[in-house]
C-alpha positions as a LaTeX table, in Angstrom:
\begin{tabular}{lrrr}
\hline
Residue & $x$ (\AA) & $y$ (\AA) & $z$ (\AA) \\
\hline
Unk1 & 19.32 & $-96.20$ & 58.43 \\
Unk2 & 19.24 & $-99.86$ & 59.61 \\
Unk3 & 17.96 & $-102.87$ & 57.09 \\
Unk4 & 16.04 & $-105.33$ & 59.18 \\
Unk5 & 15.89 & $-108.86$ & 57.53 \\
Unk6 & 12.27 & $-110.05$ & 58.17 \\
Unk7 & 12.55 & $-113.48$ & 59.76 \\
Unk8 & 9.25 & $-112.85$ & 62.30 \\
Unk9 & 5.52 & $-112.64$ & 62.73 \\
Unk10 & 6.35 & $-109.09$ & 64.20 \\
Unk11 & 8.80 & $-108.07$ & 61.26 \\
Unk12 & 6.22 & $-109.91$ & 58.67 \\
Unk13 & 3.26 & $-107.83$ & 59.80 \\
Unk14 & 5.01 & $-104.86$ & 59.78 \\
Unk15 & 5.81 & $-105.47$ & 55.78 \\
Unk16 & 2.52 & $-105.44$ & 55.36 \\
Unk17 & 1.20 & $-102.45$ & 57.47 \\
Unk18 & 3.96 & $-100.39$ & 56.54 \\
Unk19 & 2.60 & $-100.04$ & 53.06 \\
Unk20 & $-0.82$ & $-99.30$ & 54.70 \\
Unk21 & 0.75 & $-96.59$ & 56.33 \\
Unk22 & 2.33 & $-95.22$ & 53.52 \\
Unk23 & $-0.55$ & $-94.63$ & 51.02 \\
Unk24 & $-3.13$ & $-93.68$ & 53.86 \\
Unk25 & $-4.38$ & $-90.36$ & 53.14 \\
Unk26 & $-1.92$ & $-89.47$ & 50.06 \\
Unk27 & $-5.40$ & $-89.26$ & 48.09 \\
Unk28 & $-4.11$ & $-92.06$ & 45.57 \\
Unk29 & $-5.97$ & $-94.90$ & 43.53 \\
Unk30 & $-4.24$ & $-97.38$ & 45.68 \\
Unk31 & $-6.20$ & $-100.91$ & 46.79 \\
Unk32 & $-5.22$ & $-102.76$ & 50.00 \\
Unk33 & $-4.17$ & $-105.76$ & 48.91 \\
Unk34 & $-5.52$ & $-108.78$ & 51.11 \\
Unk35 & $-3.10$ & $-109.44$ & 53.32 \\
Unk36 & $-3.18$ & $-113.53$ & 53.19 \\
Unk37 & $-2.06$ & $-113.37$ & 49.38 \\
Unk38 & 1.11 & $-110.85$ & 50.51 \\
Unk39 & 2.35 & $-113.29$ & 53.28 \\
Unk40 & 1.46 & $-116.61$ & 51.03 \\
Unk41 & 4.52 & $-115.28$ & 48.46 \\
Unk42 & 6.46 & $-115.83$ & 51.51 \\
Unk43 & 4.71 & $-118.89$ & 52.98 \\
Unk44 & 6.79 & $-122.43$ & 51.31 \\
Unk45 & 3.86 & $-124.21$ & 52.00 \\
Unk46 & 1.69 & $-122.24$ & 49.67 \\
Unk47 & 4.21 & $-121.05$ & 47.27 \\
Unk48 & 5.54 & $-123.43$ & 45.06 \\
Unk49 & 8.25 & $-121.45$ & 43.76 \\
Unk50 & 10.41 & $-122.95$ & 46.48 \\
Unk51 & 10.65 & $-125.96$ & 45.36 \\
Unk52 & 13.29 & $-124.16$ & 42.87 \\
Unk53 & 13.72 & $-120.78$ & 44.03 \\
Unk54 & 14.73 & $-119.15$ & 47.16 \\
Unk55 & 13.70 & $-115.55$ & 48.44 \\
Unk56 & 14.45 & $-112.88$ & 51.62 \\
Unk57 & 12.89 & $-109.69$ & 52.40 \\
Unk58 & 13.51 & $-106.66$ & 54.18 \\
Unk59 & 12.37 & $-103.56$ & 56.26 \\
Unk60 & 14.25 & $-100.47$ & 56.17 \\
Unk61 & 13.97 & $-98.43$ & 59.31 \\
Unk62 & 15.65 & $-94.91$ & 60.15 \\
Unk63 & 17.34 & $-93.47$ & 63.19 \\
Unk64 & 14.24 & $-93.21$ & 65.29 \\
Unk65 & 13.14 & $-96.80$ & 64.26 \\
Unk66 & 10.33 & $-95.90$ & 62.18 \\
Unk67 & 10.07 & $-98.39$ & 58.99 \\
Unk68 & 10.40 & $-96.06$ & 56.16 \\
Unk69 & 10.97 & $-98.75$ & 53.12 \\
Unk70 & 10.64 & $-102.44$ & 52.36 \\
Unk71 & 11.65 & $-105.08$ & 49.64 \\
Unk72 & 12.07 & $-108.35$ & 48.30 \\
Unk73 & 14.71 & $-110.66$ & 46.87 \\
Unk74 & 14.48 & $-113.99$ & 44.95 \\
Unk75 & 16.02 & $-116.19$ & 42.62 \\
Unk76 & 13.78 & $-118.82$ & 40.05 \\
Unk77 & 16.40 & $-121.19$ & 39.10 \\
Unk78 & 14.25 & $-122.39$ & 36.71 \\
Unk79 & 14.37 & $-119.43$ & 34.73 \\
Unk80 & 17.35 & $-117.18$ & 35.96 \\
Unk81 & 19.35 & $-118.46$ & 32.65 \\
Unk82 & 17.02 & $-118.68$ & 29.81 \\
Unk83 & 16.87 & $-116.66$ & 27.31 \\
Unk84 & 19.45 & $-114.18$ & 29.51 \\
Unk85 & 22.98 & $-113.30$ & 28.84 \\
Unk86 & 23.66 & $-113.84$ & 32.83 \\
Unk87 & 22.00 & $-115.34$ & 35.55 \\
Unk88 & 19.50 & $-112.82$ & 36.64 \\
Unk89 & 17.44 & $-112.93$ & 40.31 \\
Unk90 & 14.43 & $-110.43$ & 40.77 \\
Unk91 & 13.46 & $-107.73$ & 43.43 \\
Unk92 & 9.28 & $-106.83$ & 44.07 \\
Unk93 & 7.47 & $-105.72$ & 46.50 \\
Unk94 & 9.37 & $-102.44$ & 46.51 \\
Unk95 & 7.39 & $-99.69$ & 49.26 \\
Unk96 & 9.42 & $-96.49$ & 50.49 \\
Unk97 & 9.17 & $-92.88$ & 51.07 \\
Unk98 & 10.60 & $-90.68$ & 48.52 \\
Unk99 & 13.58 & $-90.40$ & 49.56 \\
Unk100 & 16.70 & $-91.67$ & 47.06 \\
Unk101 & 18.92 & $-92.86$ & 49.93 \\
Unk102 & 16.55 & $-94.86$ & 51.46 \\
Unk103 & 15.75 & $-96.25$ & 47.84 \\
Unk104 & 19.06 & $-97.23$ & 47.19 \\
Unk105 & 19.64 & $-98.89$ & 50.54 \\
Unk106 & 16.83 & $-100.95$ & 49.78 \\
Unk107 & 18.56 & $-102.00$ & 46.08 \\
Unk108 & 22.29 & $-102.27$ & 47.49 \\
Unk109 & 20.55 & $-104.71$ & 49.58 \\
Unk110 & 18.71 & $-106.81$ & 47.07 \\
Unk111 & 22.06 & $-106.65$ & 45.20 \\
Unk112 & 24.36 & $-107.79$ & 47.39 \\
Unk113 & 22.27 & $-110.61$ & 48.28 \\
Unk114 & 21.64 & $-111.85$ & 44.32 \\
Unk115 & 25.30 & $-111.44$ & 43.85 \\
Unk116 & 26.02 & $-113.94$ & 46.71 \\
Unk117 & 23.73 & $-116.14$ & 44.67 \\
Unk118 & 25.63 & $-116.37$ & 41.98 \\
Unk119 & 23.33 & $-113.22$ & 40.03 \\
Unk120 & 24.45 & $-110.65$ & 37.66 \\
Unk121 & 21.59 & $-108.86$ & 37.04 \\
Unk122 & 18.02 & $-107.93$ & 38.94 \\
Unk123 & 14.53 & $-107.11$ & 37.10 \\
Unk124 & 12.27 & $-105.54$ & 39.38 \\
Unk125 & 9.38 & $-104.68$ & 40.34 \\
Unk126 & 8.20 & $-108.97$ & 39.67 \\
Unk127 & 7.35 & $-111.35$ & 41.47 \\
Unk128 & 8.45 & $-114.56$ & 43.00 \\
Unk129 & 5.88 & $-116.36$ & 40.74 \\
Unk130 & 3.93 & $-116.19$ & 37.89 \\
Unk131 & 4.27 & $-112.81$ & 35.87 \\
Unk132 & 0.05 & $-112.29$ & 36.05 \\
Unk133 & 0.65 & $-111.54$ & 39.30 \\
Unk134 & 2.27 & $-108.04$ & 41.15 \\
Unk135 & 4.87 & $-107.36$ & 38.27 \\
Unk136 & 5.99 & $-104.16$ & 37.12 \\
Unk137 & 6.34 & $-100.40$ & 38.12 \\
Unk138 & 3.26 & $-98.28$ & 37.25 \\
Unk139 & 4.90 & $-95.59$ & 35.17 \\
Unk140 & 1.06 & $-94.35$ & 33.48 \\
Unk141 & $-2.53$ & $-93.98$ & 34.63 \\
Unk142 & $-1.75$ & $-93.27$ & 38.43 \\
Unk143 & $-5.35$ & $-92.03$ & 38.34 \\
Unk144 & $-6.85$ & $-95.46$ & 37.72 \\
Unk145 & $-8.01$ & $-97.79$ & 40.48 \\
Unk146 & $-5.56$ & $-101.07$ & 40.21 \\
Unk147 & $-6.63$ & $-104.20$ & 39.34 \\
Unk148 & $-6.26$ & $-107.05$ & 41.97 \\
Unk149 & $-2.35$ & $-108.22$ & 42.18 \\
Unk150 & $-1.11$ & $-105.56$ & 39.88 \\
Unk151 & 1.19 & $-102.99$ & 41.02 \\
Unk152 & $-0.07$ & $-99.79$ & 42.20 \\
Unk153 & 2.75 & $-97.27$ & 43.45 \\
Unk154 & 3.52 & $-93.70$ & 44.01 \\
Unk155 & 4.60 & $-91.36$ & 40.60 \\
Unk156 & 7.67 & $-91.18$ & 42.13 \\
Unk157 & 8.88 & $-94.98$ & 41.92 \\
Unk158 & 9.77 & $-94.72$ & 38.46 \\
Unk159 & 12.45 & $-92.07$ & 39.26 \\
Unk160 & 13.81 & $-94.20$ & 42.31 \\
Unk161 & 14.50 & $-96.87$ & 39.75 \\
Unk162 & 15.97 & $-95.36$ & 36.84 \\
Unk163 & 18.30 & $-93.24$ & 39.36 \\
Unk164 & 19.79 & $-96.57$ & 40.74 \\
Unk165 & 20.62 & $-97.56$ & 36.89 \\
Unk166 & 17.48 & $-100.05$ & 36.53 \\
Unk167 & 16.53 & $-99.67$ & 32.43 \\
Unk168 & 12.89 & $-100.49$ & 31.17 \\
Unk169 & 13.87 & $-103.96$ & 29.81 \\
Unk170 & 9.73 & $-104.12$ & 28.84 \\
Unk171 & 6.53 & $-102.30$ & 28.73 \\
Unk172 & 3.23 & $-103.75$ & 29.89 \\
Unk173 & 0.17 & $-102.11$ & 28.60 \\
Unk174 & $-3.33$ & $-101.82$ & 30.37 \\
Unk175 & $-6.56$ & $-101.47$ & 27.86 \\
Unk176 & $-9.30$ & $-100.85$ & 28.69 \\
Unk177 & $-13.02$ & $-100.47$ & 26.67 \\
Unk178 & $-16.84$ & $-100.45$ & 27.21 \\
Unk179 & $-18.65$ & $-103.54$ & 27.01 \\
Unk180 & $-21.09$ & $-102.41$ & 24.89 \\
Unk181 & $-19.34$ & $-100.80$ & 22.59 \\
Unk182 & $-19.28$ & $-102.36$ & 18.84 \\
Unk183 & $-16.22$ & $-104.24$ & 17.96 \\
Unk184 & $-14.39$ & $-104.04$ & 14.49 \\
Unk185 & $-15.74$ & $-105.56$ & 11.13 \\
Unk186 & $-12.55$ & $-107.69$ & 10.62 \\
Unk187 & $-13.55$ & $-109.72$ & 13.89 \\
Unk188 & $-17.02$ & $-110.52$ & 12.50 \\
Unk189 & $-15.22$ & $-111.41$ & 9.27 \\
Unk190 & $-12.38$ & $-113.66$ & 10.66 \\
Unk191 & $-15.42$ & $-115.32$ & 12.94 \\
Unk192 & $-17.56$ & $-115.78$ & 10.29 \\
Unk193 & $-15.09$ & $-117.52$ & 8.41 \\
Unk194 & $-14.07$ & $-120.02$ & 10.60 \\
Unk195 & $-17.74$ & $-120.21$ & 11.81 \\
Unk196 & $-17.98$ & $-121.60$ & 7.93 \\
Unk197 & $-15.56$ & $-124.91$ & 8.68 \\
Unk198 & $-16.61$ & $-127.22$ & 10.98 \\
Unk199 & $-12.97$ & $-128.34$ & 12.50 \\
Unk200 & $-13.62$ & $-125.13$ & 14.85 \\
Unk201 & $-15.32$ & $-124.36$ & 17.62 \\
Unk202 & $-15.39$ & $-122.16$ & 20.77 \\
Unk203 & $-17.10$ & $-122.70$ & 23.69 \\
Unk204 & $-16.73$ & $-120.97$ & 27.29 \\
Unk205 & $-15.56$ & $-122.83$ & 30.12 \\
Unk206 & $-18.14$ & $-125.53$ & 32.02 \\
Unk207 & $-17.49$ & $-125.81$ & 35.90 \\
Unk208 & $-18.19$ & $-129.30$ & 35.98 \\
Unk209 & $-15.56$ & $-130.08$ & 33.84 \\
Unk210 & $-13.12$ & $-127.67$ & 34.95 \\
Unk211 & $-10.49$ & $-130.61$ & 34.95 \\
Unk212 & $-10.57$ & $-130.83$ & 31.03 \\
Unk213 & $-10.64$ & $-127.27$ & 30.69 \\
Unk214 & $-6.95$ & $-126.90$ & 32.97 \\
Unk215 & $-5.52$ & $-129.25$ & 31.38 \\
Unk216 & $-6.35$ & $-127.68$ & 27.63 \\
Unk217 & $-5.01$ & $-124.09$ & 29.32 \\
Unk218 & $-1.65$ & $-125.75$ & 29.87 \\
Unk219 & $-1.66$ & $-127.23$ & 27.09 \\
Unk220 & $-2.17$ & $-123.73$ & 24.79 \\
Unk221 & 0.02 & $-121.81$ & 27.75 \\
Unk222 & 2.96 & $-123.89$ & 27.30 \\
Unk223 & 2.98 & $-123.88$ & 23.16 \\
Unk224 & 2.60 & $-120.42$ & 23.36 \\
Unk225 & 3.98 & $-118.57$ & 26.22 \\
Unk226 & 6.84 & $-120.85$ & 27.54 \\
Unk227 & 8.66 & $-119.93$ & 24.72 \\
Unk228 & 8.95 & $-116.94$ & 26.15 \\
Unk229 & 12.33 & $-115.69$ & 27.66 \\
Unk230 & 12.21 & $-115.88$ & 31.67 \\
Unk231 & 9.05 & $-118.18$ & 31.56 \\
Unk232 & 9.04 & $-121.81$ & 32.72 \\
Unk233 & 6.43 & $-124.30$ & 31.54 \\
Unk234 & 3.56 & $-125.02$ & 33.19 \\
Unk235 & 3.05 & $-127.97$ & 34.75 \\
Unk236 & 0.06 & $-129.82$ & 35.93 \\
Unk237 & 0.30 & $-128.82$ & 39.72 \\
Unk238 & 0.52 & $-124.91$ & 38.78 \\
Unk239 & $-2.05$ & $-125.23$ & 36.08 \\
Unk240 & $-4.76$ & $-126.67$ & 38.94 \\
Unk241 & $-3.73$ & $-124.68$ & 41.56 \\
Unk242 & $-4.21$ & $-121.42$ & 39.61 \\
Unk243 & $-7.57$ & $-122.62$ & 38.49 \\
Unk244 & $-8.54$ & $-123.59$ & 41.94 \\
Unk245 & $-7.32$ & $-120.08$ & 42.97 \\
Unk246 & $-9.66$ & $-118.55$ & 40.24 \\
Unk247 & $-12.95$ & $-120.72$ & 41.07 \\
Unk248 & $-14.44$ & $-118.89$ & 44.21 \\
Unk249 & $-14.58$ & $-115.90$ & 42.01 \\
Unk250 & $-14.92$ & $-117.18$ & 38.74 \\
Unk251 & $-17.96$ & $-116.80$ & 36.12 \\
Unk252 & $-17.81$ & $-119.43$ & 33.75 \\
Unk253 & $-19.39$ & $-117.76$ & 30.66 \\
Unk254 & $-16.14$ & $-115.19$ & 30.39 \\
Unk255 & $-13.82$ & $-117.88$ & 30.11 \\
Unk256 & $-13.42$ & $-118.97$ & 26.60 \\
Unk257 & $-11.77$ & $-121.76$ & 24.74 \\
Unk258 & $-10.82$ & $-122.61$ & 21.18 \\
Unk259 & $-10.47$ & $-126.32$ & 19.58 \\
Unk260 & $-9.64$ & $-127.53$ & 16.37 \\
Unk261 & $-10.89$ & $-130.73$ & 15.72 \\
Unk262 & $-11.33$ & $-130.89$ & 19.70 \\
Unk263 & $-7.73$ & $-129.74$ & 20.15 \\
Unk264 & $-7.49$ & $-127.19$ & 22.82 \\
Unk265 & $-5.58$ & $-124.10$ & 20.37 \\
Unk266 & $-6.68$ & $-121.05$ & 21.98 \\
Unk267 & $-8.07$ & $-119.00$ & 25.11 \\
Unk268 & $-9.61$ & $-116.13$ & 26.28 \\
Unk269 & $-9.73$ & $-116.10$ & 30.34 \\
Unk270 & $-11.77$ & $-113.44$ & 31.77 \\
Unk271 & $-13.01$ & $-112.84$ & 35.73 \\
Unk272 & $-14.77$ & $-110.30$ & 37.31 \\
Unk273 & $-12.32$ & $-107.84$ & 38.66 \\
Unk274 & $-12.50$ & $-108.67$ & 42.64 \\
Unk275 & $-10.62$ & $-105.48$ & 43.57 \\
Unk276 & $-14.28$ & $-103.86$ & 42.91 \\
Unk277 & $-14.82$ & $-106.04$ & 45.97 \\
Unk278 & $-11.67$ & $-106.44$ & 47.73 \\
Unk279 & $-11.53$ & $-101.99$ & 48.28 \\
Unk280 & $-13.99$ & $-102.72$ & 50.75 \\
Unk281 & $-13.04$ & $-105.38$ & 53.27 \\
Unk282 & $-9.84$ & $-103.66$ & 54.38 \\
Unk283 & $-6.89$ & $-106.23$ & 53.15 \\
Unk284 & $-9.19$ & $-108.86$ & 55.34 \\
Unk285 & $-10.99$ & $-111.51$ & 54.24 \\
Unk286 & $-12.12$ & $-112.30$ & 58.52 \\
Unk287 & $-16.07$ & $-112.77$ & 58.92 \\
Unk288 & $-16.80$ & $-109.55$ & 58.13 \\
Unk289 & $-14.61$ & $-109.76$ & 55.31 \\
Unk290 & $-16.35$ & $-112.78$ & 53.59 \\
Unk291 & $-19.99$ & $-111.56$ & 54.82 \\
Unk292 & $-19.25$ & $-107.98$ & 52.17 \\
Unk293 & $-17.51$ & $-110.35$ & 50.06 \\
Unk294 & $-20.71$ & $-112.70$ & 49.59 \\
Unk295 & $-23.34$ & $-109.39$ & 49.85 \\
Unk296 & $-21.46$ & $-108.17$ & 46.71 \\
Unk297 & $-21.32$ & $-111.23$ & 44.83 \\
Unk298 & $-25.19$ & $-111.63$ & 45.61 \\
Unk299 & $-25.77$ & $-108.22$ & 45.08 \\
Unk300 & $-23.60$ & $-107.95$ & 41.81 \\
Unk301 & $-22.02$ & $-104.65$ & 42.19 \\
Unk302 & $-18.91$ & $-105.50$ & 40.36 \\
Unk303 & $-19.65$ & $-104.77$ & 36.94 \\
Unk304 & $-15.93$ & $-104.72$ & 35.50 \\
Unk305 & $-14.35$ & $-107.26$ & 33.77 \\
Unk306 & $-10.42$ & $-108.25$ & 33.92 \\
Unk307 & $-9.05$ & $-110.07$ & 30.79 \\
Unk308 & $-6.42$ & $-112.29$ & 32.11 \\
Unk309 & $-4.64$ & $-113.92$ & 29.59 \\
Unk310 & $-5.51$ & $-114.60$ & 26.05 \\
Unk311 & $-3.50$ & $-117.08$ & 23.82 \\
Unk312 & $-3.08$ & $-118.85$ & 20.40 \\
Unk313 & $-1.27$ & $-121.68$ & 19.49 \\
Unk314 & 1.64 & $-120.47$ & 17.05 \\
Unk315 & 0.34 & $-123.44$ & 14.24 \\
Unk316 & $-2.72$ & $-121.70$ & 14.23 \\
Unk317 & $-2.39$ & $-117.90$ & 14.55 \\
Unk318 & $-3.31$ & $-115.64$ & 11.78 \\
Unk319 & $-6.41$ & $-117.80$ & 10.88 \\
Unk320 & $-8.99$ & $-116.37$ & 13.10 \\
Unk321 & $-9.44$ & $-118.10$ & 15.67 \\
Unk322 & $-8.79$ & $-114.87$ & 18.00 \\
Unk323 & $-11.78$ & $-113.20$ & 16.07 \\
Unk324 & $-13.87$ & $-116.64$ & 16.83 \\
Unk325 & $-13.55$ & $-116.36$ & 20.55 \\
Unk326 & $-14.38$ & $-112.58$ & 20.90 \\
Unk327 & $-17.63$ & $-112.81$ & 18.91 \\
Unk328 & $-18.79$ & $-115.46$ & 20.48 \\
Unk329 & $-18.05$ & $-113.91$ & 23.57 \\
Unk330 & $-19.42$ & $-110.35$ & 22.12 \\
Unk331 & $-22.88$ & $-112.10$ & 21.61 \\
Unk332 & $-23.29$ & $-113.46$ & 24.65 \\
Unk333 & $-22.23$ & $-110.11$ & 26.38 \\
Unk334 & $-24.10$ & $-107.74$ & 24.71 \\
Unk335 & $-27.32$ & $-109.95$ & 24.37 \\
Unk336 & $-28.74$ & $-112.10$ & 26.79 \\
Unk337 & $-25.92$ & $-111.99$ & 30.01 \\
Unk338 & $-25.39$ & $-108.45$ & 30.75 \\
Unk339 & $-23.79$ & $-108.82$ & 33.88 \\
Unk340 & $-20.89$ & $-106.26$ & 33.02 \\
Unk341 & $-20.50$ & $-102.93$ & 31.91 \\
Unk342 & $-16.53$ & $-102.39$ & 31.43 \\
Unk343 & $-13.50$ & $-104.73$ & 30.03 \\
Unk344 & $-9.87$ & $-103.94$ & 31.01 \\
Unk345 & $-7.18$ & $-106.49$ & 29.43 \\
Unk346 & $-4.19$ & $-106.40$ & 31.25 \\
Unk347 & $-0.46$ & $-107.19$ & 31.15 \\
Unk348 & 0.14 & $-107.11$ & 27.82 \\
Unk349 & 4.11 & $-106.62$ & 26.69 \\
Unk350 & 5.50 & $-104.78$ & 24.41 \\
Unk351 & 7.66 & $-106.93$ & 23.04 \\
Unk352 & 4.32 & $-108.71$ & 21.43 \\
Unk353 & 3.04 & $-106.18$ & 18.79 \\
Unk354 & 0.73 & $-108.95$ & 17.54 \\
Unk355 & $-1.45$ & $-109.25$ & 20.31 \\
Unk356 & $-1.39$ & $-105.24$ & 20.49 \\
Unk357 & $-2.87$ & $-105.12$ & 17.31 \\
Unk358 & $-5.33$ & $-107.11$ & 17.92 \\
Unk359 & $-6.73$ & $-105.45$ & 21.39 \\
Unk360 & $-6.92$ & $-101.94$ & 19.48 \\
Unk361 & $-7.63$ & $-102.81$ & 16.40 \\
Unk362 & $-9.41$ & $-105.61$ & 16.35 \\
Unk363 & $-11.20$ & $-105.84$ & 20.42 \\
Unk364 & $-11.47$ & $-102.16$ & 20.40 \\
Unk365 & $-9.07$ & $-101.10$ & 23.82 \\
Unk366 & $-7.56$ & $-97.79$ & 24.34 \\
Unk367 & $-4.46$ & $-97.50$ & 26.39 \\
Unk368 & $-5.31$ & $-96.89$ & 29.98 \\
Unk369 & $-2.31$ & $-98.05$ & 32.09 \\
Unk370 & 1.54 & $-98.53$ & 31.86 \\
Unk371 & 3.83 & $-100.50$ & 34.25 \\
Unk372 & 7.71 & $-101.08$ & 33.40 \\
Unk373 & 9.60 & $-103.90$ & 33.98 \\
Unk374 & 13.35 & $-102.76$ & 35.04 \\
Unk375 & 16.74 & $-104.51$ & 34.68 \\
Unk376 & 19.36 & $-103.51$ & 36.17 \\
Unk377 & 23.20 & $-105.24$ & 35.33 \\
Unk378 & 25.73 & $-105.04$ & 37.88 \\
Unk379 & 28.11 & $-104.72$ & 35.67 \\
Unk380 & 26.88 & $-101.55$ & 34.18 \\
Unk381 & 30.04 & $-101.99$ & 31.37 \\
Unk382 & 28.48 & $-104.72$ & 29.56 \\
Unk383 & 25.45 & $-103.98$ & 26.71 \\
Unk384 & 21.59 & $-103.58$ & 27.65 \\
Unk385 & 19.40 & $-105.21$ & 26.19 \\
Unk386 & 15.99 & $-104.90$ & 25.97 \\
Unk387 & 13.54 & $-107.89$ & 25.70 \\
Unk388 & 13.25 & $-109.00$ & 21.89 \\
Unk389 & 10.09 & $-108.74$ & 20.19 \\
Unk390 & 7.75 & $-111.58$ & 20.29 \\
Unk391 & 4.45 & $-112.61$ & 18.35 \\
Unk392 & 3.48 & $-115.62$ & 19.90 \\
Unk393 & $-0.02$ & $-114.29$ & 20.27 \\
Unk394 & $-0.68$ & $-114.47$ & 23.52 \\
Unk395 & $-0.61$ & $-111.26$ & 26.09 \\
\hline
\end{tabular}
């Protein structure tokens, strides 16, 4: 077997076709991601992790010079210490047969280049970004369609993993529930109470003022989440290019925000889930790509819902103002703007048994897909441990 550092156009294209190629015909739930978004985690120009992060990939070809496996390398020195015991790099992007060797060529690669970084440890499948994006083995619900930059792999990855000595170091759940399905009475009750004091209010996002309504996302994100281990604040440049990223596609009335006396203290970002698009234009967004894109849109056959992220403020948890949000939103839904038919809420860890409650007990979700996020120490001798348990209230 020969590892092939990709450093082309040639080697780059073939990282992407060669998971094509791989999941063709295996009769799988698997979505062809669009190729531009792929090559722009590689691209410095659009990703802005390299301003303080680095990253290589790889192809993985056998004796006849077929490409039979692929992966990823990176380092975020923003976040390879905190909240870690050692520096610690990540591998994604993880394709290959099932074959163990080939597997563990792949790793020993990603490995050896970490540890000539400096790293002691790899998590893997992530990304070289943000964590709402293509993090995490699928380990549950193979039989489910993926949702756009999630992880979708073969049953077998999980065993390729945990063979090499990775260890789930978290869990992130998928739920999933009908639109139209009734919610539970404690939401009404927590809504009607702060319905009852005039310092709150919620209010779905306005495109017109979408500047505002970034700024009070960062603002909840980073009192809530960036406390977080592995998770850098957000600043002002990621916060507008991820909303910029989100407008072509976004509806305005599923994106909804909570103030206290007009302090931005929670969220609840919803988009149609464009993978109910995306199946059908082939990984391309070309003419053709953008002219079943638009007839879709117009024609509104997407009737799914993805919950992106949802957040609270830590000085204001436990006082409603989840239960505000999601009746507001539940009235809207179910009355006059039935646009949507199904909810899935995804990437939620484990390590945050708060917000779990509150999806199943509270939104109504049932379980409907698992991915694992392994670590894997190089030096095996020293304690695992798994991430600690949050409740920051935010998924």
């Amino acid at each position: 077997m020969k590892v092939i550092e990709v450093k082309d156009k040639k080697a780059a294209k073939e990282f992407i076709d060669f998971a094509v190629r791989l999941y063709k015909g295996k009769g799988t739930a698997w979505i062809r991601p669009l190729d531009k978004d792929i090559e722009g985690v590689f691209d410095p120009k659009q990703n802005k992790y390299f301003r303080h992060g680095e990253c290589a990939r790889w192809l993985l070809q056998n004796d006849k010079g077929e490409t039979i496996g692929r992966v990823a390398a990176f380092i975020d020195r923003r976040s390879m210490n905190k909240d870690n015991d050692q520096p610690t790099g990540g591998i994604g992007f993880f394709e290959c047969i099932n074959d163990k060797d080939a597997a563990f060529k792949l790793f020993d690669t990603c490995k050896e280049w970490l540890e000539g970084k400096g790293m002691e440890a790899m998590d893997g499948p992530i990304n070289f970004g943000e964590r709402d994006q293509w993090w995490g083995c699928l380990i549950d619900g193979f039989e489910h369609e993926p949702n756009y930059s999630c992880n979708y792999n073969f049953d077998y990855y999980p065993t390729l993993f945990e063979a090499y000595g990775f260890q789930v170091y978290f869990k992130q759940l998928t739920f999933a529930r009908e639109i139209m399905g009734p919610l539970a009475p404690r939401i009404q009750e927590k809504a009607d109470m702060l319905m009852q004091d005039p310092r709150y209010s919620a209010r779905h996002l306005r495109k017109a003022e979408i500047a505002k309504y970034t700024e009070d996302f960062r603002e909840v994100y980073n009192n809530a989440w960036a406390s977080h281990p592995g998770v850098a604040k957000m600043t002002s440049l990621q916060a507008k290019a991820l909303m910029n990223k989100m407008k072509p596609i976004m509806d305005e009335k599923v994106l909804w925000f909570a103030y206290f006396e007009d302090k931005p203290i929670g969220f609840f970002i919803m988009l149609p889930e464009v993978n109910q698009v995306f199946k059908h234009v082939n990984g391309k967004l070309d003419l053709l790509g953008k002219v079943t894109f638009l007839w879709h849109k117009w024609r509104k056959t997407n009737k799914k819902l993805l919950g992106v992220i949802f957040g609270v403020d830590p000085t204001h948890q436990g006082k409603g103002v989840d239960g505000l949000m999601i009746e507001q939103f539940r009235k809207m839904i179910q009355g006059d703007y039935r646009a949507y038919d199904f909810l899935e809420m995804n990437w939620i860890g484990d390590f945050n048994p708060k917000m779990i409650n509150v999806v199943k007990n509270q939104v109504g979700g049932r379980p409907h897909k698992t991915h694992a996020t392994y670590r894997k120490l190089f030096d095996e001798s020293k304690p695992f441990k798994r991430m600690p348990i949050k409740s920051s209230g935010l998924r």
